[in-house]
N, C-alpha and C positions, 0 to 999 in steps of 0.2 A: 528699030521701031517695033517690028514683030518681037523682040525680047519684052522690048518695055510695056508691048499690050499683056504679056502674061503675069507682068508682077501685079499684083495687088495693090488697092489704093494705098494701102500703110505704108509698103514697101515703096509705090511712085512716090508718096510728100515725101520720104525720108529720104527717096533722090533726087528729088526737087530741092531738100533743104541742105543735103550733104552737095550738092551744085553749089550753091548761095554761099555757104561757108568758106567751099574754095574758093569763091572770087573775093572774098570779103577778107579771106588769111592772105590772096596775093595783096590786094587794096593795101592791108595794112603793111605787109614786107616791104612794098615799094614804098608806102611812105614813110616809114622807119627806115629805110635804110637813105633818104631825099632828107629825113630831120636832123639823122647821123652826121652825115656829108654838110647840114648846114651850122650844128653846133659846131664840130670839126674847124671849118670856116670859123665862126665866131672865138672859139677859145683861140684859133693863131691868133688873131687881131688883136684879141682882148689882152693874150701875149705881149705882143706888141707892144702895147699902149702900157700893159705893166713895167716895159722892160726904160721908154721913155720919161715914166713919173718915178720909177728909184732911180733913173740919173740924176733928174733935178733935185729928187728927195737926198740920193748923197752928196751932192753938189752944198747942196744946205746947209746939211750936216756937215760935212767936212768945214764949211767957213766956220760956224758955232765952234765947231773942235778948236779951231785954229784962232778962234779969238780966247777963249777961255784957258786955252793951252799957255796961248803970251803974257796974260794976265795971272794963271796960275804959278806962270814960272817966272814971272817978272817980282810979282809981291808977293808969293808966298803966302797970299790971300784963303783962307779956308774953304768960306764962299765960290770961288771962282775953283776951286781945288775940288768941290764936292760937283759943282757944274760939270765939269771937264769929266768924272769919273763915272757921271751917268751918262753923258751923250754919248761917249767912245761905244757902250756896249753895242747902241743902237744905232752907230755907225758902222761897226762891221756886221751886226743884221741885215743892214743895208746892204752894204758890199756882197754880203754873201748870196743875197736874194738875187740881185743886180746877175752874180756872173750866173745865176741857174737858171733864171729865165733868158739870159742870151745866148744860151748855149742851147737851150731851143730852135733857134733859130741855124740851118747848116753854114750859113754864109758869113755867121758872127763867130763863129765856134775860135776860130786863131784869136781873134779883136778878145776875145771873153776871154782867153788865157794869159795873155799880156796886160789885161786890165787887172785880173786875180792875182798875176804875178809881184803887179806895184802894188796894190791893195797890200800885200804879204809884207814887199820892202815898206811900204808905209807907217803899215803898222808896228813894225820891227822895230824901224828906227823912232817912230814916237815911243816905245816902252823902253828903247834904249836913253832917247835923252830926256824923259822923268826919272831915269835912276839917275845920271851924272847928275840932274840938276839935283836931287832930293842929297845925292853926296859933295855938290860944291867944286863939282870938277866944272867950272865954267869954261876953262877954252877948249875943252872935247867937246864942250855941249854946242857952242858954238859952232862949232865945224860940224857935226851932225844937223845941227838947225840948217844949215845952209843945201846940203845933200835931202834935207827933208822935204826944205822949201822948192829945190829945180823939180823934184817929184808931185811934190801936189801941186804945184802950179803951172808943170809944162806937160809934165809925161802924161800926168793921169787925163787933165781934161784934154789933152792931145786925143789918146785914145779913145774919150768917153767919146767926143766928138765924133772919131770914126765909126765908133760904135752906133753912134745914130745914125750916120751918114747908111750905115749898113743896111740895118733896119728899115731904114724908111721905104725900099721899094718890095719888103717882106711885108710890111705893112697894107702897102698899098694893093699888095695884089689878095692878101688875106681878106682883105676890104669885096674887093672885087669876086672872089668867090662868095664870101658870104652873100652878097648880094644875091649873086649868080643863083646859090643852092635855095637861098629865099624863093626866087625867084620859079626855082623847079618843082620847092615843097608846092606851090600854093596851084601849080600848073598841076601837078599828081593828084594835090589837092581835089581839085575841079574834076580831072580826068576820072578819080573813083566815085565821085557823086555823079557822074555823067553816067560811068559806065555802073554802078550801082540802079539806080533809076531805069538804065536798057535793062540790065539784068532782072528787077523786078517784075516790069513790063512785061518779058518773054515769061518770066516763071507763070504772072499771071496771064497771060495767053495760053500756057500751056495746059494752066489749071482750065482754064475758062473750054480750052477743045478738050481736053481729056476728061473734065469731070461737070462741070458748071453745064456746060451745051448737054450731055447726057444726062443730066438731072431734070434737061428742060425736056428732053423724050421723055423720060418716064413721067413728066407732071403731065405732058401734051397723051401720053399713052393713058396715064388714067382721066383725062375727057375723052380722051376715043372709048375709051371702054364704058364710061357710063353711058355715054350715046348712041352705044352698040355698034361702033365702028370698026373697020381693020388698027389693028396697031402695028407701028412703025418697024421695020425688019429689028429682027432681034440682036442685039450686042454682040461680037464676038470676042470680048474682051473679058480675062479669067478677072479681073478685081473684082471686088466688093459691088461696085454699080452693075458689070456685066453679069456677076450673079441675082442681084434684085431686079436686074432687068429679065434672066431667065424665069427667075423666081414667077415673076410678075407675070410672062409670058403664059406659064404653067398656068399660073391662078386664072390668069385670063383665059386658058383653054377648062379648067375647069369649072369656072364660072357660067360658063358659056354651055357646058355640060350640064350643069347643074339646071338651069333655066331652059335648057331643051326638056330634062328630066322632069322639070318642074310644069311647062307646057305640056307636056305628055301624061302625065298624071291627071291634068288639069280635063288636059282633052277626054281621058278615058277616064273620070272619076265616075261614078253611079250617083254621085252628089251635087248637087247643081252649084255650080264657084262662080259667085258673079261680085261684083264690087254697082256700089251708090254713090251718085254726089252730095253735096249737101242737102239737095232740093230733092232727094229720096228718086232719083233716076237711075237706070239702069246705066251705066258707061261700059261694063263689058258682062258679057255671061260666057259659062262654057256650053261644050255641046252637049252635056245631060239634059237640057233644057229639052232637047226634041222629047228624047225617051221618058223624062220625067213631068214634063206640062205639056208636051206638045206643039212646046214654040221655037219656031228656027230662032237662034239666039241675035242673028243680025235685028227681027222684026223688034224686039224689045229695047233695045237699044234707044236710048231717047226718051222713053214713058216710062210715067212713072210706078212704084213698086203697089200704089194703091189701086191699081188697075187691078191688079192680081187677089186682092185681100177680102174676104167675105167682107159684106156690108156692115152685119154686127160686130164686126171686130176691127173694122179699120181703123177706126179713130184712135180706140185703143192703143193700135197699133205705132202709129204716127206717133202718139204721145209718147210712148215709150222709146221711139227711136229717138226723140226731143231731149227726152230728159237722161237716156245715156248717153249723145255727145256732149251734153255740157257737164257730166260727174261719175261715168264710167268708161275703162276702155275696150271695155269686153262685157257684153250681154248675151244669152240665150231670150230669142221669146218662141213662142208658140203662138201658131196660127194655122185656120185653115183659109184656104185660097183654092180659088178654079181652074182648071186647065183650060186650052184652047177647046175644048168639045162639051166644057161645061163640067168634069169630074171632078167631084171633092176632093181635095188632099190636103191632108194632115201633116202639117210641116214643125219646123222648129227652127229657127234661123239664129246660128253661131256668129256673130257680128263683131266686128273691131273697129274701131274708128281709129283712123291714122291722121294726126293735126300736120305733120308735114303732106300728105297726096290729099287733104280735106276732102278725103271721101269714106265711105263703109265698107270692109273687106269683108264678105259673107259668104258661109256653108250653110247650103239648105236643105236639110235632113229632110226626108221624106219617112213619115212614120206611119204612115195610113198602114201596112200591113201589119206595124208594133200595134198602133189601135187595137185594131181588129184582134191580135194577139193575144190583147190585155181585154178586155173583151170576153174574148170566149177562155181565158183563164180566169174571170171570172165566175162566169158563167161555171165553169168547172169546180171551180171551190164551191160556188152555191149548189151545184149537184151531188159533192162527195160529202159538200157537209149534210145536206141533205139525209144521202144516203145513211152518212155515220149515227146522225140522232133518229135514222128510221128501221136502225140494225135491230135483228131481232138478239144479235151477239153482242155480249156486253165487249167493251173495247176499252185499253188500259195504255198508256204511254208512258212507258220508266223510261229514267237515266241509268247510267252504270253502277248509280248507288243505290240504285233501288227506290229512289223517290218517283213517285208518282206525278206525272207533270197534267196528263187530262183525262178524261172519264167521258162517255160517250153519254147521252141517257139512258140506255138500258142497263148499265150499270148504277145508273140510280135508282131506277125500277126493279132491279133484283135486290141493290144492297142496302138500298133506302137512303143511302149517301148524298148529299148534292156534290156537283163534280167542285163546287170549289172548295165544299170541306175537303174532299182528298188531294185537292192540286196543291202538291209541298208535302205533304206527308209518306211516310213511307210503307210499303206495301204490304209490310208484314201487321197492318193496319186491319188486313182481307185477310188475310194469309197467316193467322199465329200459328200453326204445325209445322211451315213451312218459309225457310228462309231462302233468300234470292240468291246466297250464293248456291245452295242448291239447285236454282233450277238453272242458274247459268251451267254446271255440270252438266245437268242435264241437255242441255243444248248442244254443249260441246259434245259429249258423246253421239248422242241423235244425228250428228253432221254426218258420220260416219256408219251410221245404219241405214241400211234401205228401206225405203218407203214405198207400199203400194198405192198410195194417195197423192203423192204430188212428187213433181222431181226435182222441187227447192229445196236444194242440202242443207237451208236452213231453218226451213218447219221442223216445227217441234213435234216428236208423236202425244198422241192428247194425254193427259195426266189426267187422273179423277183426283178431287183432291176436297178440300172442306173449306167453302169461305165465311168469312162472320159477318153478320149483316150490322146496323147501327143498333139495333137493339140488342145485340148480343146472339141471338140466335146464329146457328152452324146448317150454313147447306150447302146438298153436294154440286158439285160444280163441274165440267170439263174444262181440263183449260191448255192453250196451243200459245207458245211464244214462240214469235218471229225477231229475230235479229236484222237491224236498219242503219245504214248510216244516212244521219243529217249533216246541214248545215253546223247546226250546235256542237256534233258529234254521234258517237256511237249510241244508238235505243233503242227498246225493245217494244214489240207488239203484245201485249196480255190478251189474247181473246176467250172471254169465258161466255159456258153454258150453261144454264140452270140443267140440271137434270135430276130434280129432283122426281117429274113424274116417269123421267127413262128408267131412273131405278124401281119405282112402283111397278112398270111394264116388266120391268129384266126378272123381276123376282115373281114373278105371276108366270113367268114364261119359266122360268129354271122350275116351279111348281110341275106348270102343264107338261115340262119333258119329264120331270120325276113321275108323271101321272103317267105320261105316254111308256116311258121304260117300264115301270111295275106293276101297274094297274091295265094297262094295256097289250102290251107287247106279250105278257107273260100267259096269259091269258088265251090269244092268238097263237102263240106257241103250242099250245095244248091243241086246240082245233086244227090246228096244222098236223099237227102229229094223228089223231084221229080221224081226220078224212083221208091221211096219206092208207093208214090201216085199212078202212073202210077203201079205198078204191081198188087196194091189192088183194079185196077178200080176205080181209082177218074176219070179220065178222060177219060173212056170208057170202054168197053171192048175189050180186046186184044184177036185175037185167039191163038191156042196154042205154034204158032211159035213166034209170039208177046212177048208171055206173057216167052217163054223161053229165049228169047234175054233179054227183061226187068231184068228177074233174072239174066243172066251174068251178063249181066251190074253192077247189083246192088252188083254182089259178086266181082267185081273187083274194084269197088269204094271207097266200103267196104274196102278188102284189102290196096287199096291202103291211105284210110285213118289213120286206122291201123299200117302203116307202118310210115304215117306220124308222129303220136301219139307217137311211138315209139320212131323216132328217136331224138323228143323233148324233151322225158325223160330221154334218155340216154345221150342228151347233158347236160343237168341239173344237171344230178347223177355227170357228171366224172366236168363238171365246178365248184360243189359244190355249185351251184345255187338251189337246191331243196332240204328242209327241211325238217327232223324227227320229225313227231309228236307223238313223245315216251308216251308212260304212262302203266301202269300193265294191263295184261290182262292175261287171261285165256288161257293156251294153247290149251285145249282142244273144248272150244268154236271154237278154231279161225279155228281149223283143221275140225271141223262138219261144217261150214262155208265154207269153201274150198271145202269139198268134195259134200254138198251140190249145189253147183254153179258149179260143172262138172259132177252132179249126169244122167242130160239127155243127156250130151256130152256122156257117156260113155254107153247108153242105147241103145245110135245110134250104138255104134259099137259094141254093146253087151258083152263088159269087166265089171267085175266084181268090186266093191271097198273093200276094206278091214281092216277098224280100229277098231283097242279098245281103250275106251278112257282113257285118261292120265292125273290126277289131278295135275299140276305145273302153279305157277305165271312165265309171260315174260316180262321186261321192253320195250319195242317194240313199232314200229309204226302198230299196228295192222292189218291198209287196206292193206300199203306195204307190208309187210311178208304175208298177203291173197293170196296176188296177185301173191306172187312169188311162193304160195302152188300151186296153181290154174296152175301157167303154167308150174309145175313140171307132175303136174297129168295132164297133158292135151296131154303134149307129151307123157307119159306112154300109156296113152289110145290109141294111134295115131299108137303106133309102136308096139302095141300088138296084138296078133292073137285074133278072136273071143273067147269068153268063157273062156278063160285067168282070171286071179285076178291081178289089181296091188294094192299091200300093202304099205298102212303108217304104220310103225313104229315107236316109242318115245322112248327114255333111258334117263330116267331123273336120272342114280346112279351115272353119273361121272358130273364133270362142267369141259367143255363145254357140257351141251346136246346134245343129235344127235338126230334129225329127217331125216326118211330114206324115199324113195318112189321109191318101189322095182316096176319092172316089167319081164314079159318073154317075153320079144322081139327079136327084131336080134343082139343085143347087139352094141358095139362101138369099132371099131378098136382100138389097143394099140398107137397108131398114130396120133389119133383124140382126144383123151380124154380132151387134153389142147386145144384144136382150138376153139371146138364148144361153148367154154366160151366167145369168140370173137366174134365181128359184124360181121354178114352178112355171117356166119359161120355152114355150117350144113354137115353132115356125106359125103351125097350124092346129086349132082346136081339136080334130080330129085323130091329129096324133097319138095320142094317151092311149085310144081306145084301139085304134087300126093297129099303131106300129107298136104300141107299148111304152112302157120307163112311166116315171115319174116328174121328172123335169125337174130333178135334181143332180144328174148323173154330170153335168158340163159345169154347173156350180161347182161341185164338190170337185172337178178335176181344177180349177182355175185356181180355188184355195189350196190344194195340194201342190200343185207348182208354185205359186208365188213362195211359199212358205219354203220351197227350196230354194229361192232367189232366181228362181225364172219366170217367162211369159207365156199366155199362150193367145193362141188368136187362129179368124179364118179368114181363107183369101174364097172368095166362089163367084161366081158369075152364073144368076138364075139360069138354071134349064143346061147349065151343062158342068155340072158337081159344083166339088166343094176339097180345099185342102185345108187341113186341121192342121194346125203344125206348134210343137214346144220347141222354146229354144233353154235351152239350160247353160250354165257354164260348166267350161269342161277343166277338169281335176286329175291331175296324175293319178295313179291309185299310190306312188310313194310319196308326192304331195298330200294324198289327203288321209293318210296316218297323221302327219303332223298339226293339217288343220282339225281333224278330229279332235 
């Protein structure tokens, strides 16, 4: 049995049906061989019965012979001559048959060779005396007629008669078996429709326990399972049913999983899951309900969903839930509704109508924060559009092709354009000297340069350039493209400047410095050189009120030459008219340099210096970065108490390096720290006059460092100094031959 639970269903019917077959090949053997046994029976009989009707039948024959014979040899008649020569054949047919079938029989076998024996002489001597008589030998025939006649009339039915005698009890029991085998077939008969019928019976029994009863678990296993019940111990049988019973099993553990998974979701969604009946009542909600309306989900349970609905929206509502279960199966609406505390919220209810559970299966979005969202994105768009048509910068938005997609209004107001003539056309519209693959060049290069203005790798540095207004007219413009990716794709920002009155300003101002260099400066040069004469007595002796006016003088001339000096270099620096005479140099030279060149400034006031030196290559313009050490240390010296130290310091562990020039002065307002990098720019009004400079000297250092690709800045803390510190990048000196 343990074998037959591992074969497979295929494999049990095909032993269920190769069973059946065998009993159905013995059924048939035993009745073939009961049918064998009764024909057997029947041919002896029927034997028999043949071997009694050719006695009579040669019996017949033989008289017919034996009259035809006396008349053929009596008269010599044709007729009776043609008679006699057909019956003989069909008399020893007879005879012959006669002795074959009683020699079937074992008990006639002698009687059968004594009857074939006279048969033989019979015959003999009838062919013997149709010759004597056809030759006229009558008294031979005679005497043979007599030998003929004791023959067929004593010897032969002598014997035939024995011959029956014999027979008859061969007959009778041949009878008697047939009967008998009759008798067996129809008993075997019976016995294989008996035992055919048990045998079905059991086959179907055993279908009915091994496969039928099992079919009825798994139909009874899937109503346990819909009803959420245990199901029935699992099959331990490898066929076909015990695997879809495993099958089954599995399914049913992962169903079971699934709907835990699906509770659990249900329970922790942030969405409120509740289902309606028809009558718009609540029948189940989950637990978002507390965090999202504020209602235990049991108390809802039972009332209905228009409890919950703004007044001016209910009805609405209602109707629409009306006319989606009779023509949709799935709706979105929107609505707001109140919480338990009276709180607006903005919903949108995902709803399915299910006509087998006739009720509503709903997700109920909660969008009040989306509101709001949308809301102040609008609010947003109206600020930036706002902004955009209140720019005092005109504003362009190309594609990759260069078509112009919007225009702000101040580009209408400079180019007289309206933004929808330019929206679709292309930019070389503004721009004929200049094409847009150009400035995409542009752009791409510019990613790769530094900027002292922003630290978007993708602002453009500004272009001056010529735009064409609608009438034809050409003016100068600034202009800054930004690179964007959209939605649509890749675009570009245009921001243009009118500057047409910047150039009126720049060319009055490139005047006024041409005025101040030659008409000025040159001039002052002269006075300079004559009150220097005049104080060292070239031209007399001064007494000492003289000779102290002479020195005003000369320290005001001074200044203001100074200042001139200044402020020609600071035009240069920010025009990009004054160039870097880079190449390697020593840092530590350049700073004993420096500090040597403010070694007596600082003796005057009795401050101390303070470096160690520092072995790194600079790629640098050496005099400039001097120059800019010198007037770091110079104002240290200036704003520090007697007997004080101001310190340089060098880090050359990180790149960018820092160089620092510490002092203990009065330090810098948190206020100032970004001003005094500006022209004309110092702490306190009184500076100028007390401590001296111009208020140009920290300008002009800030432009000389960036231009080298570095920063400068101050760290201070009012009332107890200040550190000045550059940071530059640091450059092999055999790296920067090559970058040179």
């Amino acid at each position: 049995m343990k074998l037959f639970g591992k074969l497979t269903l295929s494999q049990k019917g095909l032993s269920l049906i190769g069973l059946l077959l065998i009993l159905e090949l013995s059924f048939v053997g035993t009745l073939g061989y009961l049918l064998y046994e009764a024909e057997a029976a029947s041919r002896y009989e029927s034997n028999a019965q043949e071997v009694i009707s050719l006695i009579n039948k040669f019996i017949l024959l033989a008289v017919r012979v034996n009259y035809y014979e006396n008349r053929y040899l009596g008269t010599n008649n044709e007729i009776f001559a043609r008679q006699y020569h057909e019956l003989v054949p069909s008399l020893k047919d007879t005879s012959s048959k006669l002795i074959k079938h009683a020699r079937a029989f074992p008990s006639c076998v002698k009687v059968a060779d004594k009857i074939e024996q006279l048969f033989n002489d019979w015959f003999t001597i009838e062919e013997r005396l149709v010759w004597l008589q056809s030759t006229r030998q009558y008294p031979a025939a005679g005497q043979l007629r007599k030998s003929k006649t004791r023959i067929g009339t004593e010897r032969i039915p002598t014997e035939l008669h024995q011959l029956q005698k014999d027979i008859e009890p061969a007959r009778q029991q041949s009878m008697a078996a047939h009967l008998r085998s009759r008798n067996l077939l129809m008993e075997g008969l019976w016995t294989c429709v008996v035992l055919n019928i048990l045998a079905a019976v059991a086959i179907s029994l055993a279908f009915m326990r091994g496969i039928a009863n099992r079919l009825d678990i798994l139909v009874d296993n899937t109503r346990r399972l819909a009803e959420d019940r245990a199901l029935n111990p699992q099959s331990t049988s490898q066929d076909e049913i015990g695997k879809l019973d495993a099958v089954f099993h599995q399914m049913s553990r992962n169903v079971r999983e699934a709907a835990r998974k699906e509770r659990s979701l249900i329970d922790n969604s942030r969405e409120v899951i509740c289902s309606l009946n028809a009558q718009y009542k609540f029948q189940k909600v989950s637990p978002a309900a507390i965090t999202n309306w504020e209602y235990e989900p049991a108390s809802l349970i039972g009332h209905e969903v228009r409890e919950l609905i703004v007044d001016s929206e209910r009805q609405n509502f209602l109707q629409s839930l009306t006319g989606f279960q009779k023509q949709e199966p799935h709706v979105n609406l929107e609505s707001r509704m109140f919480s338990r505390t009276g709180r607006l919220i903005d919903t949108v209810w995902s709803m399915h109508w299910s006509d087998a559970d006739a009720c509503f299966f709903s997700v109920v979005h909660d969008m009040s924060d989306r509101k709001r969202a949308e809301d102040a994105l609008r609010k947003s768009e109206a600020r930036v559009r706002t902004i955009l048509n209140s720019m005092l910068v005109g504003l362009l938005t190309v594609n990759e092709d260069g078509t112009i997609e919007s225009a702000n209004p101040r580009i209408e107001q400079m180019l007289l354009y309206n933004a929808e003539e330019l929206s679709g056309t292309s930019q070389s519209i503004l721009f004929p000297n200049l094409k847009f693959a150009d400035l995409r060049r542009v752009l791409e290069v510019s990613r790769n340069k530094p900027s002292s203005d922003s630290a978007d790798s993708r602002a453009v540095h500004k272009a001056d350039i010529a735009a064409r207004r609608k009438n034809g007219d050409l003016i100068p413009v600034e202009l800054w493209m930004t690179e964007m990716e959209s939605i649509e794709g890749k675009r570009y920002l245009i921001n243009l400047v009118d500057v047409t009155a910047r150039h009126a300003i720049e060319q009055a101002k490139e005047e006024f410095v041409a005025m101040i260099s030659h008409d000025l400066r040159t001039p002052l040069s002269s006075v300079f050189g004559f009150l220097e004469l005049l104080e060292d007595g070239s031209y007399g002796n001064l007494n000492t009120n003289g000779q102290n006016r002479a020195g005003m003088a000369l320290r005001n001339v001074e200044r203001l030459l100074r200042l001139i000096n200044d402020l020609l270099e600071i035009n240069k620096l920010e025009s990009g008219q004054l160039e870097l005479h880079c190449q390697t140099v020593s840092l530590d030279n350049l700073v004993q340099r420096a500090v040597e060149s403010v070694h007596f400034f600082a003796a005057q006031h009795k401050v101390q210096l303070d470096y160690s030196p520092c072995e790194t290559k600079l790629f640098v313009d050496g005099d400039r970065l001097e120059r800019v050490l010198i007037n770091l240390l110079s104002n240290a010296i200036k704003f520090s108490p007697e007997g004080e130290k101001v310190v340089i310091s060098v880090d050359v562990s990180s790149d960018p390096l820092t160089i620092k020039v510490i002092d203990c002065g009065r330090g810098i307002p948190e206020a100032h720290k970004e001003l005094i990098f500006e022209r004309f720019r110092q702490v306190s009004t009184t500076d100028a006059t007390q401590k001296g400079g111009t208020g140009l000297g920290l300008a002009i250092c800030r432009a000389v460092i960036e231009q080298h690709g570095g920063t400068i800045g101050v760290d201070s803390t009012e009332g107890k100094g200040s550190a000045f510190w550059i940071q530059l990048p640091k450059i092999a000196a055999e790296a920067a031959v090559s970058v040179e």
